[in-house]
N, C-alpha and C positions, 0 to 999 in steps of 0.2 A: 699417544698410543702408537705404538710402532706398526707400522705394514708390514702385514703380509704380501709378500712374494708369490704369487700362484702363474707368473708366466704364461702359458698356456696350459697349464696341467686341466684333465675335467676333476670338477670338485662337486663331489656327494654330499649332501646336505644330514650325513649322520648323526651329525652333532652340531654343536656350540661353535665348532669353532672357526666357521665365517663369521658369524652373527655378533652383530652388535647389541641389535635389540628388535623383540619382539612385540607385536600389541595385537591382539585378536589372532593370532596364529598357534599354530602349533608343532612340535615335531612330532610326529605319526606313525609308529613302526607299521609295516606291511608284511602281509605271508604270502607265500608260494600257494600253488594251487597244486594238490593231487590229481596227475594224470593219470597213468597206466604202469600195470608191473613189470620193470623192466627185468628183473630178474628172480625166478623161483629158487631155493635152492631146494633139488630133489634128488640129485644122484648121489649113490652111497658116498663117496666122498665129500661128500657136504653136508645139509642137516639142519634141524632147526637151534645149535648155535655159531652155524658160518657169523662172519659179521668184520669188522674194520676196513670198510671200500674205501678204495680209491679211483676217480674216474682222471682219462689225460687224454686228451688233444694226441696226434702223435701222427703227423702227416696226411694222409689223406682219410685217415680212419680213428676212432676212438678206441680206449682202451680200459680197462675194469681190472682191477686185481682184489684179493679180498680172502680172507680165512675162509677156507672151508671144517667145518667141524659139528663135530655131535657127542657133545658132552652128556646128553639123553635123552635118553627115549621117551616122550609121550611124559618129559620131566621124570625119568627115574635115571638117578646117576650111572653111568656107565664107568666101572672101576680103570679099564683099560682104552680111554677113546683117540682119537684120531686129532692129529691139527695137519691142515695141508694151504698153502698158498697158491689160489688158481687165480688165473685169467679168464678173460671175456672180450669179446670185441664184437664190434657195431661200424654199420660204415655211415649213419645218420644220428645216431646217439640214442635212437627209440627202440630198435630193434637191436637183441645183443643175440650172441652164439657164443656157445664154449667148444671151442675147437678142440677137435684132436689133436696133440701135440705130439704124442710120444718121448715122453721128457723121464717123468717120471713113475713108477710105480705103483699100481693100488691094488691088493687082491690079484695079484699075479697079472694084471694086465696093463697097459702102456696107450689105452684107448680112454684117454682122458683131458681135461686140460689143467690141470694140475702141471708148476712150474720148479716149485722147489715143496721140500718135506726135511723133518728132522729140524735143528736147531732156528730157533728165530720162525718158526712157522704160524707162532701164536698171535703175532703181530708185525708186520711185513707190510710195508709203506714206500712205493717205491715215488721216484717222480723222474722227468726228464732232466737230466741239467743242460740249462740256457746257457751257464759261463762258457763264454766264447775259447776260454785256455781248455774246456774241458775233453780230456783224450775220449777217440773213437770208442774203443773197447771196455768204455767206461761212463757212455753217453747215459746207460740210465742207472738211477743209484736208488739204495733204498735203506731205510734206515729199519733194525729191528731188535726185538728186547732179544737177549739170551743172559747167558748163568756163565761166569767167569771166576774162577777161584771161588765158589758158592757164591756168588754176590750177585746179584741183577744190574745187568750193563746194557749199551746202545752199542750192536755191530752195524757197521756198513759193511752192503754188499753192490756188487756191481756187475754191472752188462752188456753187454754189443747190441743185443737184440731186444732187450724186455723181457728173455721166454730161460736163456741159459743163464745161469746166477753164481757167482764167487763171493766167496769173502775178500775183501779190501785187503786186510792185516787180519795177524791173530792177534794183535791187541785192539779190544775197545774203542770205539769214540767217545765215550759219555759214561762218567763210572758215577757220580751221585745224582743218584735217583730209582724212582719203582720202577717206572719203563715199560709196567703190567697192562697197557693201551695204545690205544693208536698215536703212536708218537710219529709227529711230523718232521720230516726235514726239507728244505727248498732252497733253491738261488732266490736272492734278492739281486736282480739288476738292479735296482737305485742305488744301496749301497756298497753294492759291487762283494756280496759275500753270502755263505751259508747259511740258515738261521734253522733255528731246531727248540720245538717247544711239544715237551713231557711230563707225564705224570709224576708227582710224588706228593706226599703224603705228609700232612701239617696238623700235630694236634685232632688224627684220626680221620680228618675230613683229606678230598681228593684236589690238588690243584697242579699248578701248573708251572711248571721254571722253564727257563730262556737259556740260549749258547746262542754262540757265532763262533763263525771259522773262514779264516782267506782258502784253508786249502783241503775243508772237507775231512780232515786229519786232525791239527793240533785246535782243540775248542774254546773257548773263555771258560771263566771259572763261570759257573750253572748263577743264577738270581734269580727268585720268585717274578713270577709277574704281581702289577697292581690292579687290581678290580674293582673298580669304583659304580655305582650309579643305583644300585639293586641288593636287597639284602643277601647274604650270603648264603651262596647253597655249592652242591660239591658238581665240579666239574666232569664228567667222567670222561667226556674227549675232547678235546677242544678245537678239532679241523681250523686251525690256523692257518689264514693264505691271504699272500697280496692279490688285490683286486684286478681281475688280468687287464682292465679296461682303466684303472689308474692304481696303478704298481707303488704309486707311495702310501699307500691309506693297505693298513690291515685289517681286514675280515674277520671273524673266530664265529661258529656256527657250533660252539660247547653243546652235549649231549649232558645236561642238564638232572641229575640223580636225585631222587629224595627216597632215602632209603630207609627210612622208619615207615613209609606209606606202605597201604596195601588194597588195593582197588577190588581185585578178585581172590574171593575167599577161599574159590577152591584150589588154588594155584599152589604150590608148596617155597614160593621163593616170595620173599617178599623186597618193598621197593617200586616205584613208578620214576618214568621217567617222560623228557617233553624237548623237543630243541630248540636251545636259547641263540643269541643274536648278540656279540660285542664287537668293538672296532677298536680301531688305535692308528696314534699319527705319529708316534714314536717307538711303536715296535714292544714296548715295557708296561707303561700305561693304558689300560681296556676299560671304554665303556663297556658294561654290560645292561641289556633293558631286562627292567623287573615281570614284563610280559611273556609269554612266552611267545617264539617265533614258529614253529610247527607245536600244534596242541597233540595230544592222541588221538582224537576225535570220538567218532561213536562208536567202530571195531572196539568189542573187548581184548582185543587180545593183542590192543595194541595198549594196554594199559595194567600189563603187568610187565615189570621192571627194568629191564634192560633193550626196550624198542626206540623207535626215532631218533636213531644217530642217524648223524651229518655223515655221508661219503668223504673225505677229502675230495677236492675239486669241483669245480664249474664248469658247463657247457654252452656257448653259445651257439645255436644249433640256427639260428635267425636272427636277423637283430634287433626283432623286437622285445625277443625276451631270454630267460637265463634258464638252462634247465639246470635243477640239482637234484641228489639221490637222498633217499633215507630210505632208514631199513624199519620194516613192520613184523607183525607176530616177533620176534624173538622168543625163544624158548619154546617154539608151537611148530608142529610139523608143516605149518600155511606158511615157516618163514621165508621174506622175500623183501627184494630192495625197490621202491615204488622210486618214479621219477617224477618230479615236483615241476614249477615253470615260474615266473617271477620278471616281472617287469623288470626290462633292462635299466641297471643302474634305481632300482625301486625298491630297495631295500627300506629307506626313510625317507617321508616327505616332509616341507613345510605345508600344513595344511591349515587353511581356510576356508570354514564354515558360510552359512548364506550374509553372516556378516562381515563388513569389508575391513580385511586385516593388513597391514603392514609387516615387513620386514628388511633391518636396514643393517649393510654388512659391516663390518672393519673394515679401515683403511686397504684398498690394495693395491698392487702394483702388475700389471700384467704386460702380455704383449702379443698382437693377435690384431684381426680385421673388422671380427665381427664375435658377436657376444650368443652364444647358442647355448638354450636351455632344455631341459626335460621337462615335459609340464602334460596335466590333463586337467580341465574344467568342464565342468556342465556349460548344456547347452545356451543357458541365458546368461551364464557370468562370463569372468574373465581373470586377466593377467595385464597388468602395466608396470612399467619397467623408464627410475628414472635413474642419469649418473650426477651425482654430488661431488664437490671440491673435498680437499683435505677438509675444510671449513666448514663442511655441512650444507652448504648452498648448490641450489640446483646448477647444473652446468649446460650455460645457452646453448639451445638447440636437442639438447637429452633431459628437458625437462617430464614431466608423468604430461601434462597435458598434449604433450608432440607425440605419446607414442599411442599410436593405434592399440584398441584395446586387443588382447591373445585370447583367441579361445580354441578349442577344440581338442589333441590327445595327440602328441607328438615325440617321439625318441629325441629329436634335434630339429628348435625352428628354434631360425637366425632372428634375433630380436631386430625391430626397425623403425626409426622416428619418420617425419615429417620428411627432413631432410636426408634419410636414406639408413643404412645399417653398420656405414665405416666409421670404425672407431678407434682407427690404429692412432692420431692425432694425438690421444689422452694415454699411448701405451707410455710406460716408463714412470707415469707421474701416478701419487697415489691419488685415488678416486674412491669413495660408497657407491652403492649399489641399492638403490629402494625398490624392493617388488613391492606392489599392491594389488593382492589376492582376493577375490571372493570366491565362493564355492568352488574350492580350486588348490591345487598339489602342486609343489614344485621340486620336483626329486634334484636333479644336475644343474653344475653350467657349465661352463666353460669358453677362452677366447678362445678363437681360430685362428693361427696364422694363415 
């Protein structure tokens, strides 16, 4: 079996693919907890169908962007309605404001925070770019659907500030595809490039294709992604984003559509909806769990059709845990983006019940001091932790009987034998990994240099 390479990186136990093997354990997806509403949308320019957020880190404060719109009233169509792209900002992540900007136009006044209006307004995705080549006047970028030669395309637009907005080019970035949702674009620092994943339309169902780009401009030809793990159902956005806490492992938090359903009778739209949970360690390929990761819950009204999308982005507001947004009521005058909370790095555990379970990795090769995991047990169990040769044999002095048993509920404790917690001695050479779990989670690890 060949080694894995994991150097220092921290590694999420999302899937399969430390693991060797499994016996009495499990992998566990986990939810977010519903906090408080971080945002109503009630001024005329918004409405119960604002909707496609993005939240971003951006110096010493947070930032919100997001359709404002009101395609109807109290659910009766509106022939002539409104799309506008507004902001928001927070200087702790829980409290937001919509500034006054004086940018652009609504109803004759300029006392709003509304940033751009008119073309690309119905979907507007901006992000910061991290690439280190990337010019001043073009530090934030943002990808959005418009209508080119009648055909639906991906323009980039760009900015100094986040608040004033140009078009890139009047050609296009992305000419195949619908583009009719929150289409993402971002830097990948790992692989040193653009990536952009958008809707389009397969045999009437909604999924999802893939690009890249060195320079933001010329893209790869578009590829379906693959969805493996869960039966099939339609994507309606897929908030794709590397993990900001390990940048090689992809995220996807899909707004999850089952549009034959109809939960409330009296509603005139039919269709429910629920947010799903997939990853990927090649960017192409995505587990998706067949669980749902936010339910609707017991609100009616978040359970007709188009509620509990994912924000694009993540906040870590402390480190013990992750705040993310989704949106509730959609289509209902109460609509509004609540803010969620989630164990740092707690997306999925290895878990074990009161019976004592094993878990033993693939070969790895790392390199680092000390061996730091994510872990919480109850009070009378625990966690031990042994290292094995290439050969499967325990390794003197990291055997399971030398390490003090773990217990208790920790972001990052440094695992330690008998003889102490250094373990640079074994970096370079491939080694396993045995936990042995009872009544007990093991979300992370990772070495330390």
């Amino acid at each position: 079996m060949d080694e894995l390479n994991i150097g220092s990186r921290l590694e999420l136990f999302i899937d399969d693919y430390l693991i060797n093997s499994m016996d009495h354990v499990e992998l566990r997806l986990h939810h977010p907890v519903e906090r408080e509403v971080a945002l109503a949308f009630d001024e005329p320019w918004e409405g119960e169908t604002s909707g496609y957020f993005t939240v971003l880190k951006d110096g010493p404060r947070y930032r919100m962007y997001y359709r404002g719109s009101n395609h109807t009233v109290n659910c009766v169509e509106i022939p002539d309605f409104h799309e506008t792209v507004c902001t928001a900002e927070s200087l702790d992540g829980i409290h937001w404001v919509k500034p006054e900007l004086g940018i652009c136009e609504f109803e004759c006044s300029k006392k709003n925070n509304i940033v751009h209006t008119g073309e690309g307004s119905h979907a507007f995705v901006p992000f910061i770019d991290s690439n280190p080549e990337a010019k001043p006047d073009e530090l934030y970028k943002a990808a959005t659907s418009a209508d080119f030669d009648t055909k639906p395309v991906l323009r980039a637009y760009v900015s100094a500030d986040g608040y004033n907005w140009r078009a890139l080019s009047d050609e296009p970035i992305l000419t195949e595809g619908a583009f009719d949702s929150q289409n993402v674009v971002f830097w990948d620092s790992v692989a040193g490039e653009y990536v952009a994943y958008y809707r389009e339309f397969r045999d009437g169902s909604r999924e999802v294709k893939y690009s890249k780009s060195k320079d933001f401009i010329h893209w790869t030809d578009d590829e379906w992604i693959s969805i493996t793990g869960a039966p099939h159902c339609q994507l309606y956005t897929n908030a794709v984003q590397p993990y900001f806490r390990a940048p090689h492992i992809y995220l996807g938090f899909p707004k999850r559509f089952f549009e034959e359903r109809k939960a409330v009778g009296s509603h005139p739209f039919t269709g429910v909806s629920d947010g799903g949970f997939m990853s990927s360690r090649d960017r192409t390929n995505f587990h998706i769990w067949g669980e749902a990761f936010v339910r609707p819950g017991q609100e009616q009204f978040n359970w007709t059709e188009r509620s509990n999308m994912a924000a694009w982005g993540m906040l870590q507001l402390c480190p013990e845990e992750i705040s993310m947004f989704y949106s509730r009521h959609f289509h209902h005058s109460t609509n509004h983006l609540s803010r969620m909370t989630l164990r740092t790095d707690g997306f999925v555990s290895v878990h074990a019940g009161a019976q004592t379970g094993n878990l033993t990795t693939k070969p790895l090769i790392f390199e680092g001091r000390n061996l730091v995991i994510n872990y919480a047990t109850s009070a009378g169990s625990g966690i031990r932790v042994e290292l094995l040769d290439e050969n499967n044999k325990p390794i003197p002095g990291y055997e399971l009987d030398n390490c003090p048993v773990i217990y208790g509920d920790e972001i990052e404790h440094v695992v330690s034998w008998k003889s102490g917690s250094d373990v640079s001695a074994l970096g370079g050479k491939p080694i396993r990994i045995r936990f042995e779990l009872m009544d007990a989670d093991l979300y992370a690890m990772q070495f330390r240099v």
